[in-house]
Every structure is written in structure tokens, then in C-alpha cells.
C-alpha positions as CSV (number, residue, x, y, z in Angstrom):
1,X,82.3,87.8,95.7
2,X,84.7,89.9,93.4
3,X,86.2,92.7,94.9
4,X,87.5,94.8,91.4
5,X,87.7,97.8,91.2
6,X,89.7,98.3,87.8
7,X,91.9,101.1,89.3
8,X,95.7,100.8,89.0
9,X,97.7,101.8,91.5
10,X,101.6,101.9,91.0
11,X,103.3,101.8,94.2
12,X,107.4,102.9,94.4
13,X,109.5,102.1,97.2
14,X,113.0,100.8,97.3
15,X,112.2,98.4,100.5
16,X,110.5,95.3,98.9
17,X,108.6,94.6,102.8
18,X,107.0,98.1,102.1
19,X,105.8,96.8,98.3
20,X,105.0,93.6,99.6
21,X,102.8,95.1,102.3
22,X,100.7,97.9,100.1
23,X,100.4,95.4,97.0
24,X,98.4,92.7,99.9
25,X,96.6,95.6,101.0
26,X,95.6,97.3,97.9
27,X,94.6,94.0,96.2
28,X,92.4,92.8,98.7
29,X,90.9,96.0,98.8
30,X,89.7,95.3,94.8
31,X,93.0,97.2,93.4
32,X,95.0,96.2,90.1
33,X,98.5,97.2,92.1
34,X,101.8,97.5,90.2
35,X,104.9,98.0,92.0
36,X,108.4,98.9,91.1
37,X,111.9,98.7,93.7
38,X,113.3,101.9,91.8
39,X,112.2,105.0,89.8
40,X,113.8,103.1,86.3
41,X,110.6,102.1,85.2
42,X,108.2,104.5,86.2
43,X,108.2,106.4,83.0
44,X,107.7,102.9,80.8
45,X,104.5,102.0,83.2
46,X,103.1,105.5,83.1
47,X,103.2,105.2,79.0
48,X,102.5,101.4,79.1
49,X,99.5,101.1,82.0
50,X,95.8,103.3,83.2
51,X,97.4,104.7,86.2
52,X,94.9,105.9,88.8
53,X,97.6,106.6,91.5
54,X,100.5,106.8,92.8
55,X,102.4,106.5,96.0
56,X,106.1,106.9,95.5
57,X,108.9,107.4,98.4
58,X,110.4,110.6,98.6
59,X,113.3,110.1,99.2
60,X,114.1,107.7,96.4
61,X,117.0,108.1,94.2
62,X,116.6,109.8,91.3
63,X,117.0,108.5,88.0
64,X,117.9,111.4,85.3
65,X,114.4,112.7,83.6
66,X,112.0,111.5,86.7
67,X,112.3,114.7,88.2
């Protein structure tokens, strides 16, 4: 049975076990998951990907223009 949803979700976290844990959970839920470690390449995936969602930390660092 295939799960797919074909909804992206970008997760951003700067601890990888938190990435690792959503992008499991996501997936087998049916979710394209994309995850980054640091806000530097948010911007790039929001003008290179369909975003659907995301869940971002909030207390990340923050890179200049990803405020």
C-alpha cells in the first residue's frame, strides 16, 4: 500500500535527533519531508521546493534576511 500524500513538509531544527525523529515520523505518515540543521537554506528550499509546511525551532539562530 502507498502511503503518499505529495505534501512537503520542511522541518528546521539545529539538533539532528529532533530531524531524524520528525523526518521517520512524517514519512511514514505519507509525507515528502525535507529537513535543514540551520536557517541557511531555508530561503533556497522555499524558492526551490512546494512547501506545505513548516516547523521551524524558535529559538534558532538567525541568519541575516530570515527574519
Amino acid at each position: 500500500m502507498n502511503n503518499t500524500i505529495n505534501q512537503t513538509v520542511l522541518i528546521v531544527d539545529d539538533e539532528e535527533d529532533i530531524l531524524d525523529l520528525m523526518e521517520y515520523t512524517l514519512s511514514k505518515e505519507g509525507y515528502d519531508v525535507i529537513t535543514c540543521i540551520d536557517t541557511s537554506n531555508v530561503r533556497d528550499m522555499l524558492d526551490e521546493e512546494n512547501i506545505s509546511l513548516i516547523l521551524m525551532v524558535r529559538n534558532l539562530t538567525v541568519v541575516e534576511g530570515s527574519k
